[in-house]
TORKOL-4160 file (C-alpha; in steps of 0.2 Angstrom, whole numbers, padded with zeros to 4 digits, m for minus):
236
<pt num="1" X="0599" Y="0221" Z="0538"/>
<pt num="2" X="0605" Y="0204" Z="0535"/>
<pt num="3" X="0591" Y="0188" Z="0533"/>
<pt num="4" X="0595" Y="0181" Z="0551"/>
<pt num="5" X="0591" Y="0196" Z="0560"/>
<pt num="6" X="0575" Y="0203" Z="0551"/>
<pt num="7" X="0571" Y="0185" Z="0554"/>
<pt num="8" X="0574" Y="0186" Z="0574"/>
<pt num="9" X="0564" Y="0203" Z="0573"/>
<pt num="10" X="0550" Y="0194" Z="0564"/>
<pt num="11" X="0549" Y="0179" Z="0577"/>
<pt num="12" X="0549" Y="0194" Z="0590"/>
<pt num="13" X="0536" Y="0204" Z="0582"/>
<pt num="14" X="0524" Y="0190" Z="0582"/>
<pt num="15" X="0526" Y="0182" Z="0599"/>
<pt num="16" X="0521" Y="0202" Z="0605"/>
<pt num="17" X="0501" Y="0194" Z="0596"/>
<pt num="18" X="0506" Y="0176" Z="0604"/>
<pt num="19" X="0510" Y="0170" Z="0586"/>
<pt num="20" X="0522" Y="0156" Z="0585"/>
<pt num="21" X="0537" Y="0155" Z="0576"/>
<pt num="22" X="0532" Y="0141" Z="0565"/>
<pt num="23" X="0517" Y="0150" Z="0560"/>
<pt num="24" X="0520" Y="0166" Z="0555"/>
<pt num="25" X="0538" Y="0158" Z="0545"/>
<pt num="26" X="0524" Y="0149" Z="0538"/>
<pt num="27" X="0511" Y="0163" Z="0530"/>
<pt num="28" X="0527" Y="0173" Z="0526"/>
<pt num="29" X="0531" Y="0160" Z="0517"/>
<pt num="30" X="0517" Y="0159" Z="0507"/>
<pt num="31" X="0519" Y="0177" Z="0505"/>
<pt num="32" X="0536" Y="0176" Z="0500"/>
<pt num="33" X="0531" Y="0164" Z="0486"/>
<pt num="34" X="0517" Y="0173" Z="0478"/>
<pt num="35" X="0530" Y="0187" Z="0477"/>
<pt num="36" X="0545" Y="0177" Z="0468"/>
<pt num="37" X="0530" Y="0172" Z="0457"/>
<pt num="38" X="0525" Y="0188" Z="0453"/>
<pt num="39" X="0543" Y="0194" Z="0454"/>
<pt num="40" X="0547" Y="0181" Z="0438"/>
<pt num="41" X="0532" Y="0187" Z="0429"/>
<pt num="42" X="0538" Y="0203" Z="0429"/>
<pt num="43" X="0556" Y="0200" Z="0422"/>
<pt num="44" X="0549" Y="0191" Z="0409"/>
<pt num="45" X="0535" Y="0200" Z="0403"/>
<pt num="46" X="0547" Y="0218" Z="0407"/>
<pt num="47" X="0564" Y="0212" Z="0406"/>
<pt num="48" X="0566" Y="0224" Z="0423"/>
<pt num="49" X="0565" Y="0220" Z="0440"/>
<pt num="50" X="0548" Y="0222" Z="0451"/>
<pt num="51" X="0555" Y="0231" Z="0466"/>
<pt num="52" X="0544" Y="0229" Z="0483"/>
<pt num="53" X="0538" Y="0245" Z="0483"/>
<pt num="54" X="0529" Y="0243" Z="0465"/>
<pt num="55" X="0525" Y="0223" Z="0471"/>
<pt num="56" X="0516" Y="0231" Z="0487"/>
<pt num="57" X="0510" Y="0246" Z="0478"/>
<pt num="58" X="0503" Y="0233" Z="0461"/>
<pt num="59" X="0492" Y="0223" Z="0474"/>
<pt num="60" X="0486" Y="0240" Z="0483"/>
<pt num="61" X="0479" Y="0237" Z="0501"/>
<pt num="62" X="0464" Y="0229" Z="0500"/>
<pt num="63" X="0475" Y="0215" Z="0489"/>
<pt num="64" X="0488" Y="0212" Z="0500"/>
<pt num="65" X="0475" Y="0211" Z="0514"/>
<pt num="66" X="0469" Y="0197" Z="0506"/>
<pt num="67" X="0484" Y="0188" Z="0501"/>
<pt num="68" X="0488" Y="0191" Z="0520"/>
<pt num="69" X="0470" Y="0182" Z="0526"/>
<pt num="70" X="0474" Y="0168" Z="0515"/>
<pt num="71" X="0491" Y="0165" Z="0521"/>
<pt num="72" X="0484" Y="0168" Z="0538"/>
<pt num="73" X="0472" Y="0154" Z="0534"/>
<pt num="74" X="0486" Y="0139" Z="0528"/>
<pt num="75" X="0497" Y="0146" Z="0543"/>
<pt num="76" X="0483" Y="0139" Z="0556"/>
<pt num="77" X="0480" Y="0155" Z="0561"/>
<pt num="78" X="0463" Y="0156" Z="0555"/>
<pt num="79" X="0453" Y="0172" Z="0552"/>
<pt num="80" X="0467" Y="0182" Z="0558"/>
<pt num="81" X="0474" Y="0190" Z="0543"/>
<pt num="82" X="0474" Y="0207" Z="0550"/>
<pt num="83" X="0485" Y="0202" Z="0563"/>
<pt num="84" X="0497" Y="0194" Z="0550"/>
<pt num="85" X="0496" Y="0210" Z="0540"/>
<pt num="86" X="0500" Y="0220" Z="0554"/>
<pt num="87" X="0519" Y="0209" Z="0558"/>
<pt num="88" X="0524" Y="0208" Z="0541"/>
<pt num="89" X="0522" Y="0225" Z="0540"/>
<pt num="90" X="0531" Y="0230" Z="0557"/>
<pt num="91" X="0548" Y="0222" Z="0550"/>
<pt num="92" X="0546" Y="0228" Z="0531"/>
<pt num="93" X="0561" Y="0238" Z="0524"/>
<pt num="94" X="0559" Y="0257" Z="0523"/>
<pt num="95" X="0552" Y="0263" Z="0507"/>
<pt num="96" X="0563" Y="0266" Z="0493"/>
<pt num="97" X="0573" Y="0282" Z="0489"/>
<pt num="98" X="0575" Y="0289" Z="0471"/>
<pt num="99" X="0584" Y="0302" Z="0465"/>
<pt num="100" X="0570" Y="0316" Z="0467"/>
<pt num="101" X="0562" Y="0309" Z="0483"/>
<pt num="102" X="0544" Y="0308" Z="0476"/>
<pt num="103" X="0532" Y="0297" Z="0482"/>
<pt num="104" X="0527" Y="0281" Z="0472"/>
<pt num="105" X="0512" Y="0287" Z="0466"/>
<pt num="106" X="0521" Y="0303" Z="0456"/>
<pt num="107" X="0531" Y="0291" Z="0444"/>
<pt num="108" X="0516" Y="0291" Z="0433"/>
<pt num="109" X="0512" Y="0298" Z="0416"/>
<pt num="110" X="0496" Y="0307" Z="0413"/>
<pt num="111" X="0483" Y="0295" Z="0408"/>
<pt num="112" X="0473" Y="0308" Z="0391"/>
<pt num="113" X="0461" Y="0291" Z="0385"/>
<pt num="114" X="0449" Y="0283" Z="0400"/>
<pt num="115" X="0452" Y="0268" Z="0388"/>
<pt num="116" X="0470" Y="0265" Z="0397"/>
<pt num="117" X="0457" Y="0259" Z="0414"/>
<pt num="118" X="0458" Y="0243" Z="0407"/>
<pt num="119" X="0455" Y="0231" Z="0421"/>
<pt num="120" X="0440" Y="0221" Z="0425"/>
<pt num="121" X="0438" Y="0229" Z="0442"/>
<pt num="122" X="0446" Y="0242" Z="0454"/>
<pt num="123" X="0448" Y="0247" Z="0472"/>
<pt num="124" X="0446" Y="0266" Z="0473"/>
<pt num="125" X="0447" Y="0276" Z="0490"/>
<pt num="126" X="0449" Y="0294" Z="0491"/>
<pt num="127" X="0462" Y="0303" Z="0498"/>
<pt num="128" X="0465" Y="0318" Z="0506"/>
<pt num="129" X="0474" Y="0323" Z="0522"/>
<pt num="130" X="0458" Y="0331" Z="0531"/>
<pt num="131" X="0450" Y="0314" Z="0529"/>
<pt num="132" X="0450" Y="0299" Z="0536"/>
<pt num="133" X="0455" Y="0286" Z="0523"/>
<pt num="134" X="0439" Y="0275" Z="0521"/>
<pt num="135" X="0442" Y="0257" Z="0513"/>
<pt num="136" X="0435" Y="0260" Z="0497"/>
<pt num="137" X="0424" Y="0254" Z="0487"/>
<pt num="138" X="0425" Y="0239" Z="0471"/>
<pt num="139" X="0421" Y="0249" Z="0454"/>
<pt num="140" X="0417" Y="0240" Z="0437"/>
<pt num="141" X="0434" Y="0246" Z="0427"/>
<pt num="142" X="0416" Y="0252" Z="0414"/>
<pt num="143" X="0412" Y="0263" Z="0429"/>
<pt num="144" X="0430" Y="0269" Z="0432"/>
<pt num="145" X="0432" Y="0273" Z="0415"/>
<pt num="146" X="0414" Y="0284" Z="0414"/>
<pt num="147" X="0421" Y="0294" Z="0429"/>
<pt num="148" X="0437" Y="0295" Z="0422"/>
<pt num="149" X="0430" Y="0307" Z="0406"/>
<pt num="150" X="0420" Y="0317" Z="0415"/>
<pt num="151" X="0437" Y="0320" Z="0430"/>
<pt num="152" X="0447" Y="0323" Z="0413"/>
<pt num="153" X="0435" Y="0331" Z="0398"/>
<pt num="154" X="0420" Y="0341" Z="0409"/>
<pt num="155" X="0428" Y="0346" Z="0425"/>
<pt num="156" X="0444" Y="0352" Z="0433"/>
<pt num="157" X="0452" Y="0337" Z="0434"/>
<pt num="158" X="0467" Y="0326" Z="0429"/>
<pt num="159" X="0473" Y="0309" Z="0430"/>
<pt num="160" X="0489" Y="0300" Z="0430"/>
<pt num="161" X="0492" Y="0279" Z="0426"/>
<pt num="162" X="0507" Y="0273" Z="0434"/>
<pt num="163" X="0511" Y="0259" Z="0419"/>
<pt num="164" X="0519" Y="0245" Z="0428"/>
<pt num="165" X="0506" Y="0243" Z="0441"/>
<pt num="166" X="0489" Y="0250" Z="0432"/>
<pt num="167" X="0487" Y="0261" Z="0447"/>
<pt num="168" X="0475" Y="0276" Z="0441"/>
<pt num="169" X="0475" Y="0292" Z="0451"/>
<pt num="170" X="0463" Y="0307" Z="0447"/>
<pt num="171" X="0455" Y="0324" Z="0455"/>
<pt num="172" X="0437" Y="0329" Z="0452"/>
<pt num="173" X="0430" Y="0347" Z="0451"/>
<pt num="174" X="0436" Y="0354" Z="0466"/>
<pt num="175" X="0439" Y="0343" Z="0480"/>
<pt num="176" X="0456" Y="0344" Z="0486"/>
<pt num="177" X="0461" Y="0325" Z="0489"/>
<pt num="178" X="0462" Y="0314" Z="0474"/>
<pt num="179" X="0454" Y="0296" Z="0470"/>
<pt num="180" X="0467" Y="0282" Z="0470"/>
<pt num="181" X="0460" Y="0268" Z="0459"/>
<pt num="182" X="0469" Y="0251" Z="0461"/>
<pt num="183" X="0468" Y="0235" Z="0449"/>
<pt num="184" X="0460" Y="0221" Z="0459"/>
<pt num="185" X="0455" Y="0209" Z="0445"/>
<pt num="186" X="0449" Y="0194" Z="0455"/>
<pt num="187" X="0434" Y="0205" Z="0461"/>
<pt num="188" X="0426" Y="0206" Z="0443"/>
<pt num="189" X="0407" Y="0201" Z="0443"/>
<pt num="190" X="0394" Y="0198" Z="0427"/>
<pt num="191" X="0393" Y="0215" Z="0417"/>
<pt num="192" X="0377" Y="0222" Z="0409"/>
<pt num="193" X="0379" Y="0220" Z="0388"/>
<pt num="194" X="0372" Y="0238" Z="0387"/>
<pt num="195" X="0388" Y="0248" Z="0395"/>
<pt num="196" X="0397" Y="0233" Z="0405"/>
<pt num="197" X="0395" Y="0239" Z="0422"/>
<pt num="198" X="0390" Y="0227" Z="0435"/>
<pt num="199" X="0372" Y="0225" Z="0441"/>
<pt num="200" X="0375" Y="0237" Z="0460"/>
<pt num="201" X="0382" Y="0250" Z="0449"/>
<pt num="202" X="0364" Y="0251" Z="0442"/>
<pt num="203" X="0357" Y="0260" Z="0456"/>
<pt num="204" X="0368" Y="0272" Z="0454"/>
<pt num="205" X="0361" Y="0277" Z="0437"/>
<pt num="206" X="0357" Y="0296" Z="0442"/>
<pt num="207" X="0372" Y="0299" Z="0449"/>
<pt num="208" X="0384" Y="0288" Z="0438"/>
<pt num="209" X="0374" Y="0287" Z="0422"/>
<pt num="210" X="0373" Y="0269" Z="0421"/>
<pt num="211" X="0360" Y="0260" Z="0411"/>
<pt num="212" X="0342" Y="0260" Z="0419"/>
<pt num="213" X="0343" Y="0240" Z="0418"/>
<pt num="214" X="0353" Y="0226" Z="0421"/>
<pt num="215" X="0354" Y="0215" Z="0407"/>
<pt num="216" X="0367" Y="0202" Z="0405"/>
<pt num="217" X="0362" Y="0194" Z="0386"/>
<pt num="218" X="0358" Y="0204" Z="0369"/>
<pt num="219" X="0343" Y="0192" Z="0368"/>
<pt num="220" X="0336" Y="0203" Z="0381"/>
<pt num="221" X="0337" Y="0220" Z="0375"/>
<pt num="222" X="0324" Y="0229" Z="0371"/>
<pt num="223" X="0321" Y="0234" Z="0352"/>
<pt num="224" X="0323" Y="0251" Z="0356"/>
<pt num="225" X="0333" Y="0252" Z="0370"/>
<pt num="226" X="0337" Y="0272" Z="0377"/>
<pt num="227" X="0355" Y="0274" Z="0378"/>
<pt num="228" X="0363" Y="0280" Z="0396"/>
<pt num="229" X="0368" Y="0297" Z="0398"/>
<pt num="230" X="0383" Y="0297" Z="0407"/>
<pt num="231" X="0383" Y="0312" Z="0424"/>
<pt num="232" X="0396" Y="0303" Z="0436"/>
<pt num="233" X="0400" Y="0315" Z="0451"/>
<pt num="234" X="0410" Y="0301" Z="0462"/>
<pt num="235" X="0410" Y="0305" Z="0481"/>
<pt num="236" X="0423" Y="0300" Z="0492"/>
């Protein structure tokens, strides 16, 4: 499909919501330059070329709906980045094929160190087909990577790291869907200098094994402070 005509099929798409042309050419614009960005950065950091379905895939969905509400925004279209989402969307090429046919989240090694979860912060959601997908919840990467050796070292479990993207994907015990952990490092908050997990993770203590107490400076450590003992059991 040639430029002109996925750009008649994204003027038609849009004035199906009563968006005008000028507005969504403008927040896929901005879309389109936060891709050739991220598209350089990748050649050069690489020397291989980000393809869209590892770009889309990189930003996971809660990522590309906000980079969709911010274009939404500078396109005069106000709140409305659902709806801007949803038309880029409509007229985006078919996934790519490879040679096997697998799915994206296949061309992946299998992560052995919870040390490779090296972001500041990840979306995960839970996935499994007799489940409605929820939008998941933000995880300290200190959190992720506590669940990540009990999924791998004291249960059932495995998890794969797909390299180019930091995409993390791991079962637990016996549920039959698996966790898909996405980098979204923009949503890291102040970390506790006991374990480095953020201060809601806390309450989460029995279950996760976080520190009783959030503390954000060594001067506030107690002399004799009892270290955590990690029990994660992460629920969908």
């Amino acid at each position: 499909m040639d430029e002109s005509t996925r750009e008649q099929l994204l003027y038609a798409e849009a004035a199906k919501h009563g968006v005008i042309p000028a507005q969504i050419h403008r927040a896929v614009s901005i879309i389109a330059a936060v891709q050739r960005r991220d598209r350089e950065d990748y050649r050069t950091s690489f020397g291989a070329e980000l393809t869209p379905d590892r770009w889309l895939a990189s930003y996971g969905v809660a990522g590309f709906e906000d980079l969709c509400a911010k274009a939404a925004q500078q396109a005069g279209l106000g709140d409305n980045g659902g709806l801007v989402m949803r038309i880029v969307s409509a007229i985006a090429p078919a996934p790519e094929r490879r040679d096997d046919d697998r799915p994206l989240q296949f061309w992946a090694r299998p992560l052995g160190d919870p040390a490779e979860a090296g972001f500041p912060a990840y979306r995960v959601t839970y996935d499994d087909p007799k489940v409605e997908i929820s939008t998941g919840f933000d995880w300290s990467g200190a959190l992720l990577r506590t669940t990540l050796r009990a999924a791998i070292f004291t249960s059932p479990g495995a998890a794969s790291l797909e390299e180019t993207t930091g995409v993390i994907i791991f079962t637990h015990n016996d549920l039959p869907g698996a966790y898909i952990a996405r980098p979204v490092p923009k949503r890291a908050r102040p970390v506790c200098v006991r374990w480095a997990q953020w201060e809601g993770e806390h309450t989460l203590h029995e279950r996760f094994g976080a520190c009783p107490q959030f503390t954000t400076t060594a001067a506030d450590l107690p002399t004799a402070a009892p270290a955590p003992v990690p029990v994660p059991v992460p629920v969908p």
